[in-house]
N, C-alpha and C positions, 0 to 999 in steps of 0.2 A: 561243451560246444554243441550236444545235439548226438541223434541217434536217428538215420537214414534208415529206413524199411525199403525194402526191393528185391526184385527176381531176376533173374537170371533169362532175360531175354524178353521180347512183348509178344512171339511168336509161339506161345506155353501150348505143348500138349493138353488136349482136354477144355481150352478155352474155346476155341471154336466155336461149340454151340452156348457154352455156358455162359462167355463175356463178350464177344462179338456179335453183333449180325450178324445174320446171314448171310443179305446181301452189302457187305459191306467189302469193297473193293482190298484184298490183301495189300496194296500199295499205302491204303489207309492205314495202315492196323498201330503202325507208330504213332499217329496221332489223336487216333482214339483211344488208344492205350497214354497216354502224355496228359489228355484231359480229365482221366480219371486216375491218376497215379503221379507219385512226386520225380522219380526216377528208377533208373536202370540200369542193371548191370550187362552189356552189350559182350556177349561172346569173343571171343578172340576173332575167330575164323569171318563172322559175321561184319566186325567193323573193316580189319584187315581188306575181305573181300570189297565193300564200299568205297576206299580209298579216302582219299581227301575231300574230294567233291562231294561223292558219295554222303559225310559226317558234315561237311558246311552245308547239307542239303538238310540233313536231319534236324540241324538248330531251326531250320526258318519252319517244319512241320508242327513241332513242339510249342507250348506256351513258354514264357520269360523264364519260370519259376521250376522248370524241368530240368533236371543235370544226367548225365552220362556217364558213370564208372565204366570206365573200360578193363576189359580183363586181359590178365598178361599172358604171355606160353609162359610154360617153363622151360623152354628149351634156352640153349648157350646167348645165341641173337640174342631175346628178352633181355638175360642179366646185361647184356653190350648196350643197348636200346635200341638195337634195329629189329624191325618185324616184320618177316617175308612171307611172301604168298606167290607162289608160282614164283616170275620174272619181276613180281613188284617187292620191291624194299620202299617201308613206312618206315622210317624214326618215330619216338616216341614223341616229338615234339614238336613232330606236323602232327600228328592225331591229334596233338590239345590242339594245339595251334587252331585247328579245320572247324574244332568245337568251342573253342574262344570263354563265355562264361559258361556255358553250361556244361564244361568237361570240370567233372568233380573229384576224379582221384582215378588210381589205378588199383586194380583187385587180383592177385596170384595165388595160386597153390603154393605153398612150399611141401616138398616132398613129406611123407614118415620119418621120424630119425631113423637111421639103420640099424636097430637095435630090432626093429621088429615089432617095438610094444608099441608105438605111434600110431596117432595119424594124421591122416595130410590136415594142413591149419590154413586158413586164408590168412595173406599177409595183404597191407595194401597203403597205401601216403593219400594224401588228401591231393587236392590240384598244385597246392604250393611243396611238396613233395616232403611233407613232414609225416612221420609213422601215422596211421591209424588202427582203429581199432577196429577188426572184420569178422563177424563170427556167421557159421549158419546156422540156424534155430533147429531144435531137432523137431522133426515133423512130426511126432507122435505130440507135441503139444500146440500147433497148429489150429485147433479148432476149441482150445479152452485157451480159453479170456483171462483167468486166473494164472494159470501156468504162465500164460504168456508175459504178462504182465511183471508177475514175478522173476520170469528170462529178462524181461528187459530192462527191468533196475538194477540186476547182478550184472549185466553189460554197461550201464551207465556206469555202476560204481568201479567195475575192473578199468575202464575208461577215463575216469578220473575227468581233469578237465579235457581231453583231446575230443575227437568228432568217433564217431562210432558207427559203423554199417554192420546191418542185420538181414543177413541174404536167406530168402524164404524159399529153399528148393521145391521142395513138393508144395508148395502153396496153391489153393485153389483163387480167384479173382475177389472170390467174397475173404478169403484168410489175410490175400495184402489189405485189403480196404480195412480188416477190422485192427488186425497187427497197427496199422499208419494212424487210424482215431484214438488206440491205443498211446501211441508216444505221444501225441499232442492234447492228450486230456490227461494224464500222468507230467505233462510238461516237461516231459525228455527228448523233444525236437529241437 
């Protein structure tokens, strides 16, 4: 089905100067980040605090062709599907709901096993709430093409036919741009 490139918020340390304007109004930043990127993985705290309106507000900033993974807590709530902030309680189901087509799936931590030798693994379901497949790219191969490349056809193939996200933490603006030309010239989009 495909292999999603994306980071972890549109608001990245260190893009400031390197992928924004300068003068370019912060209120902007989602939709100039949308027209140069396919999607997003939206913080917990970040969508949470937005609410409902807040995320129907996000669709109409965005082009058609942009999706939203939203990220889960791991606290008790999460596995319930309610998700609080202060006095407000979200379901998980007004959040899609708010994002309509462009809510693309959910993205969590699961803890370490408790054995110690772990570590934490992103878990996450597509919009129709089937497993997919989440990994984060180690950032020491971030800026080779090769490496990368090679990371993302061993995630197609652990991926079999289901959909696959590939969350680029330390990524700079130029490493998603190159990562995303990657899967759609490898034809793993």
């Amino acid at each position: 089905m495909g292999i999603d490139v994306t980071v972890r918020g549109w608001d990245r340390p260190g893009w400031d100067r390197s992928f924004y304007p300068e003068d370019l109004p912060w209120d902007w930043r989602l939709s100039y980040f949308a027209n140069a990127f396919e999607s997003v993985l939206v913080p917990a705290q970040l969508w949470r605090g937005a609410g409902p309106q807040g995320l129907a507000q996000w669709t109409t900033d965005v082009p058609a062709r942009f999706r939203f993974y939203l990220e889960l807590e791991t606290a008790p709530a999460a596995a319930a599907g309610l998700l609080t902030t202060g006095s407000m309680v979200m379901d998980k189901a007004a959040a899609a709901s708010a994002l309509g087509e462009r809510f693309a799936g959910w993205v969590g931590i699961a803890p370490p096993p408790s054995s110690g030798l772990g570590i934490a693994a992103l878990v996450a379901q597509d919009a129709e709430g089937r497993p997919m497949l989440a990994r984060t790219a180690p950032a020491q191969i971030l800026a080779d093409a090769q490496a990368g490349l090679a990371w993302l056809k061993s995630l197609a193939a652990e991926a079999a036919s289901s959909h696959a996200l590939a969350v680029l933490d330390q990524a700079s603006a130029q490493d998603l741009r190159r990562w995303q030309l990657l899967v759609h010239l490898a034809g793993l989009a």
